[in-house]
N, C-alpha and C positions, 0 to 999 in steps of 0.2 A: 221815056221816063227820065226826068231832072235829078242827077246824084248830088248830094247836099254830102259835104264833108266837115267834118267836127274834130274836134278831140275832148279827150278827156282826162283829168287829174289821177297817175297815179298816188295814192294814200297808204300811208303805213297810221295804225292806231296805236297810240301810244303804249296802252295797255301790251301791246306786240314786243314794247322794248324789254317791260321786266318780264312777261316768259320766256324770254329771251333767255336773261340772264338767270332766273329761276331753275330753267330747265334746260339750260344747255350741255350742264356736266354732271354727270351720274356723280358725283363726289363729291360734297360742300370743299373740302378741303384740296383739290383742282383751283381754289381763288388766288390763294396761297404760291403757287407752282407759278400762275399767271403774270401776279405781282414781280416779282424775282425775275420769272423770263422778261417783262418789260425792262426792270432793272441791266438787266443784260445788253439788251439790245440799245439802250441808251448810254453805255460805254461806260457804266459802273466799276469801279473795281471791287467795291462793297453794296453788300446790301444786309440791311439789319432790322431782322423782323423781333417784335416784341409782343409775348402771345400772353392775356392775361382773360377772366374766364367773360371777359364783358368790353374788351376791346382788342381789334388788332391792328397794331401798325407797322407797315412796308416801308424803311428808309433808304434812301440809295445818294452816293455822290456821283453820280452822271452826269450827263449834258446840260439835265433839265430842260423846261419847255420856255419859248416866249412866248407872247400871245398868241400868234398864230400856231405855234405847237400846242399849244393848251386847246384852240379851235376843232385840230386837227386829230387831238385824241378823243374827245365828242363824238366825231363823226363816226355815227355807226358802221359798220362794217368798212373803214375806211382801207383805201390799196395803198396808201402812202409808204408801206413797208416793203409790198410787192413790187414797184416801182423803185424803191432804193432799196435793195435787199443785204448790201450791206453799211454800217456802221460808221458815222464822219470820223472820230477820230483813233480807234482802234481798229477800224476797217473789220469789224468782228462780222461772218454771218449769221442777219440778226434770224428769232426764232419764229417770232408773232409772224400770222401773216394774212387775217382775215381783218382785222381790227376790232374785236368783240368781246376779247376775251376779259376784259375789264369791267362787262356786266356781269360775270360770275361772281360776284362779289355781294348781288344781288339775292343768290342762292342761301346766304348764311346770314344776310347784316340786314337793317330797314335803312342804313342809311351810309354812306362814305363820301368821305370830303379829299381832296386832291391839293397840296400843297407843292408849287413848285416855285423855284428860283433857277435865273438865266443873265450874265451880268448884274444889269440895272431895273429886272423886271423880275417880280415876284409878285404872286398872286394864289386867290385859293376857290378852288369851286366846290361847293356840296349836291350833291345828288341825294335827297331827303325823298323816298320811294312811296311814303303818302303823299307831301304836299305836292311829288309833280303829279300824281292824280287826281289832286284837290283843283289843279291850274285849267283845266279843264282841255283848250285848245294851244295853249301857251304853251310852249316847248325850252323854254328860256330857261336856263340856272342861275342861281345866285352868284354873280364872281364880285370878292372882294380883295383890293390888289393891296399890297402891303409896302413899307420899306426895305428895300435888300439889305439885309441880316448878313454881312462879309460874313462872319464868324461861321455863320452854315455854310457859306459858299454853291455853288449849283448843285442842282439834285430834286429829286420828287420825293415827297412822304405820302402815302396814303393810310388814311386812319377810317375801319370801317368799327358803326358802333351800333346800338340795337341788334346786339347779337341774340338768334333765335336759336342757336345749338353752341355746344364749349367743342373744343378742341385738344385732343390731348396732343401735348407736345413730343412725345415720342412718335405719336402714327406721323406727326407732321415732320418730322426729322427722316425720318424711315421715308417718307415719299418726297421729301425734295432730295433726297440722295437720289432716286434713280429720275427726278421730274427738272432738274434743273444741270447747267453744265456748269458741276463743282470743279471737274479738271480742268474747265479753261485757264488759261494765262491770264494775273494780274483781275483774277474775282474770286469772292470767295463770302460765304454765306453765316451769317451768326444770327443763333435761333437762342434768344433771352441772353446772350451776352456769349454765349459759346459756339466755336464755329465748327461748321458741321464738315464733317470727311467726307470724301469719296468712300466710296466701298474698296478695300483691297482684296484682292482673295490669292491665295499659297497654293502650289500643286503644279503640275506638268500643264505650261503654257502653250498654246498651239496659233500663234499668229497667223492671217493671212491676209491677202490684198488680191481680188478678181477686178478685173477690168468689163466694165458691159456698155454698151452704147450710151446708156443713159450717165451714166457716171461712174466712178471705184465703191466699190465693195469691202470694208476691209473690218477689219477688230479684233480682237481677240478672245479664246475660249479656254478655261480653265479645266484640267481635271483634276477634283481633290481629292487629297488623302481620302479613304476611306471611316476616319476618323474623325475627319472633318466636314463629311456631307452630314447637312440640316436639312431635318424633315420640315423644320418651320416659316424657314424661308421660301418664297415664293421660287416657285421650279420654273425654268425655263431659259433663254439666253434674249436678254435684254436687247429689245431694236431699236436701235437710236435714231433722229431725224436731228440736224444739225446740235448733237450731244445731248438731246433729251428724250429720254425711255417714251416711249408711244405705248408701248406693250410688251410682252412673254411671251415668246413663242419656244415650241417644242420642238418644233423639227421633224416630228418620228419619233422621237424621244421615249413618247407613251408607252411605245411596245419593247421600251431597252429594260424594264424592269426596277429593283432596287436602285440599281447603278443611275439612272438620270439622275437622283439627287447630289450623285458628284458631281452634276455637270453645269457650269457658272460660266457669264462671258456677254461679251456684248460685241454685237455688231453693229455700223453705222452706215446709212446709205440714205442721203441728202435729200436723193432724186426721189423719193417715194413718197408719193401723194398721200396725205392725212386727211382724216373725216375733220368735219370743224368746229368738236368738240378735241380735238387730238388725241383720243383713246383707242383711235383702230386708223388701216389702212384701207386705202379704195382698193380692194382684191382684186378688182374686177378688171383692172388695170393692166397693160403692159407690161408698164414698167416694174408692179409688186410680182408678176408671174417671171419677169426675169429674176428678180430677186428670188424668188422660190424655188427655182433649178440652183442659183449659184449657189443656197444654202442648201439642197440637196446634196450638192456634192461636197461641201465642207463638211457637213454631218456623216456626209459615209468616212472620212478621213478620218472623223475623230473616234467614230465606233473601232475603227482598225486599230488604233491607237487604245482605246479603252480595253478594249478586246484582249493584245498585247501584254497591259500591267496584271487585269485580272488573274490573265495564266500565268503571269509572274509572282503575284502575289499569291495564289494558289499551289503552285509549283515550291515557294519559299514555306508553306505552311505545311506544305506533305510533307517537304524534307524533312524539317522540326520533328514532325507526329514521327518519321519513320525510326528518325534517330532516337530518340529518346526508346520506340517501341523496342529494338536492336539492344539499345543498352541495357533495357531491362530484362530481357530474355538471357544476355550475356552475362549478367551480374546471376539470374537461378540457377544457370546451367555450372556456373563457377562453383557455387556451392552444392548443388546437385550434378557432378558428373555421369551419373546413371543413367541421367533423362536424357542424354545426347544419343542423337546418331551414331550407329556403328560406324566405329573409322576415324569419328570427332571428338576424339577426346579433349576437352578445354585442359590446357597448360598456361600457367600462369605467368606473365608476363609483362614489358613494355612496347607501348606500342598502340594503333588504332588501324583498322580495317577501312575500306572505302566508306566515304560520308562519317569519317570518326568513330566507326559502331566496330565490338571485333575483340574476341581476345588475342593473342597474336605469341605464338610459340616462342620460346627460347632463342636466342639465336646461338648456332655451332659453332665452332671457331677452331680450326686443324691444331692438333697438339704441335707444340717446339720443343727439341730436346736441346740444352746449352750445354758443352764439353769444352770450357776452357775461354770460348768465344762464343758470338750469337751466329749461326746457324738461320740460313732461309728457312721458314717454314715449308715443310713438307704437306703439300697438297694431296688429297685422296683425288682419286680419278672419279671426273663426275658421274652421276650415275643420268642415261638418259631421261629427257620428260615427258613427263604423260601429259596427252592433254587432260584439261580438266572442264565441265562443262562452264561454256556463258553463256550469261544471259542475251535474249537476239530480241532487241526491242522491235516492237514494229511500228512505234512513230517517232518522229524524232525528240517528244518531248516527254520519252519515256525517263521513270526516275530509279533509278539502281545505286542499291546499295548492299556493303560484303559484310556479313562477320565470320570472323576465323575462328573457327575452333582446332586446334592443335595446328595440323599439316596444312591442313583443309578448311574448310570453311561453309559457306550458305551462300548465296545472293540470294537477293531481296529486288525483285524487279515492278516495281509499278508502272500498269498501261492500259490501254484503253482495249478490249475486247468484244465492245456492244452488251444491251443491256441483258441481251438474250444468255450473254455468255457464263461459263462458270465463274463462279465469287473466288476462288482460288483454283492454283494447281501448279504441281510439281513437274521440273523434268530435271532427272539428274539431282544437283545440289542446288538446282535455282528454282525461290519459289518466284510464282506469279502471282500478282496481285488483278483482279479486274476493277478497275477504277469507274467502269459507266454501271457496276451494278449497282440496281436499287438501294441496297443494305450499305452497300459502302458512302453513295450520295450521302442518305440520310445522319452517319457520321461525321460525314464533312467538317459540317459548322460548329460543331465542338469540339475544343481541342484535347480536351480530357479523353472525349467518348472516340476521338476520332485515332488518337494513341492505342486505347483500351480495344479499339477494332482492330486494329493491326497489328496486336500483339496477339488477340484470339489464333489471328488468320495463321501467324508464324508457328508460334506451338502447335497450332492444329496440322499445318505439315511436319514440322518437327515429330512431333508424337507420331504420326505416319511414318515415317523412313523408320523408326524403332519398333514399331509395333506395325507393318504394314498387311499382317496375316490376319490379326485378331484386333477389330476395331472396338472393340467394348475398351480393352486394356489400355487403345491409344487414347482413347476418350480419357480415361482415367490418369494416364501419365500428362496431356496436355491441361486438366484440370490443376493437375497438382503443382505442372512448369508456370500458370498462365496467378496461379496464388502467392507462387513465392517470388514472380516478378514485380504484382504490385503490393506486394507485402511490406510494413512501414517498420 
């Protein structure tokens, strides 16, 4: 048998180009992002978008295009970025990198026109989204080349018009913050004449820099005041690909609870392959499964760290509730000396016990007799000391505090027991507090109620050491200590 060999044309139909651009980006407002990143990568220092409800125009002083750059940005899916990936005269690396992203523009508008100047060469093309379907097999645009305008000097304007949706200008503010690279050097973005910030964010900064075969790893992650976590804001830690947000990711984050919404921050890693729409990464990849161990382990560091303030912050708000619980029990028992423990008699005085809580005895002082001249003071012989019970924390981040009554005094020992364990209990003069029981959690988070619970707990042993035979009575004397403590 005779092989007969041929070929054949491959064909793209033009209708191909605007769903292209129709549905390439889940986002009308991704055109926006596109504009600006090209602005970038053509060595802009400026770019000035002007958003009104029936037109929008991208200004930049860049390079601008000559003809053959105006050819070059036509060509669909062109690699002329991937081939020169970085910038002639800022050496900047640029962002674009399929060459498409200038049909999204298609997604919002029927029509955009392209104005650039280069030296001695300026010109303008429109892309009118009927008439290149009206053109049938024609693929040609309109180019009409102008006089160079010194006064503009180089740069590209694009103005897109038959707008089929509006834009509000905060959402578009809100997504070129995290869609465009505001902290580059010498660029910076003005949306209706105002220039748009980066994002700053306040709280315990956590830097890092991993090294992996593909490239460095590096960014930083905030943890904020507690004060200053926003439910509103989008949760997650920002992944940059040469300074612009691709996406959120969590980390694990999901299962940290309340607390992820302190957690703000951005990382950047160059190396990681984008889908191209730029809204996700190829997962499936190498190099994004390296990048998801090294953020494995940066996210255990920060939970360690997070972990650390919470109990510090918890630890500073027991102390508060305990003290104040202390002073108010100090202040009934002052004017109720009855309600005290045998032995503890409240004497009035100056002075504060451990954690500032505590009435604190007189102090003694050896009598001096004077005969003519001063005379050493005559010392009594000291009398030996008892011990006296302490409290024996059993973890280290147990919290103890004293109040004195006369000689003697109370501690006040907060610590962890298990939930199973008793809600209080005494040995000696030291109460205990169980801090994982139930009843005590659900005080926690109020600081009134969480006072008002530790004040129960105290009298209720208090009233025990005085009454420890007949509990009806103790009940009754703790109701009466626990009234005149928060009595106004």
């Amino acid at each position: 048998m005779e092989t007969q060999r041929n070929t054949i044309p491959v064909t793209v139909d033009k209708s191909h180009i605007i769903t292209i651009g129709e549905k390439l980006y889940s986002e009308s407002i991704e055109l926006i992002r596109e504009l600006v990143n090209n602005a970038y990568d053509a060595d802009a220092t400026e770019a000035k978008i002007t958003l009104t409800e029936d037109r929008i125009e991208v200004s930049d002083n860049g390079t601008g295009m000559d003809l053959d750059g105006l050819m070059q940005y036509f060509n669909i899916g062109s690699g002329e970025k991937k081939a020169h990936p970085r910038s002639k005269r800022l050496n900047r690396d640029r962002i674009g990198q399929f060459g498409i992203g200038k049909f999204a523009s298609l997604s919002a508008c029927g029509s955009f026109s392209v104005f650039t100047q280069q030296g001695n060469f300026a010109a303008e093309v429109t892309f009118d989204k009927n008439r290149w379907e009206l053109q049938g097999d024609s693929w040609d645009l309109p180019l009409i080349t102008h006089s160079p305008d010194p006064n503009r000097g180089n740069g590209t304007t694009v103005v897109l018009t038959q707008l089929n949706r509006t834009f509000d200008p905060g959402d578009v503010e809100r997504r070129l913050i995290e869609a465009v690279p505001l902290k580059a050097e010498e660029f910076s973005v003005f949306l209706n004449g105002k220039i748009i910030q980066p994002r700053v964010y306040s709280g315990q900064r956590i830097p890092f820099l991993e090294g992996t075969s593909f490239g460095p790893v590096h960014g930083e992650i905030f943890i904020l005041p507690a004060s200053g976590a926003s439910t509103t804001e989008p949760l997650g830690i920002e992944c940059k690909v040469k300074q612009v947000t691709i996406r959120r990711e969590l980390f694990g984050m999901e299962e940290w609870g309340r607390e992820t919404a302190r957690i703000r921050g951005q990382v950047n890693a160059d190396f990681l392959p984008v889908t191209s729409d730029r809204s996700g990464f190829v997962i499936d990849s190498q190099e994004y499964r390296t990048f998801l161990e090294i953020m494995k382990k940066i996210m255990r560091e920060v939970r360690q760290v997070l972990s650390r303030q919470v109990k510090e912050r918890e630890t500073r708000t027991v102390r508060r509730a305990l003290r104040e619980a202390l002073h108010r029990v100090q202040a009934a028992l002052s004017r109720y000396p009855d309600l005290a423990p045998p032995g503890m008699v409240p004497v009035a005085g100056e002075g504060q016990g451990i954690g500032g809580a505590g009435l604190v005895a007189e102090k003694k002082t050896s009598k001096v007799e004077t005969l003519g001249e001063k005379e050493e003071p005559v010392s009594k012989p000291r009398k030996p000391r008892t011990k006296k019970p302490k409290a024996v924390p059993l973890t280290p981040n147990a919290i103890i505090q004293r109040l004195k009554l006369g000689q003697t005094g109370i501690s006040c020992c907060l610590d962890r027991f298990g939930e199973d364990g008793p809600e209080c209990f005494t040995e000696g003069s030291v109460i205990y507090v169980n801090q994982d029981h139930p009843l005590y959690k659900c005080q926690l988070r109020n600081r009134e109620a969480h006072t008002m619970h530790l004040a129960r707990l105290l009298t209720q042993e208090i009233a025990l050491m005085k009454e420890h035979k007949d509990a009806r009575k103790a009940f009754s004397r703790q109701s009466q200590l626990l009234k005149e403590a928060f009595q106004k």
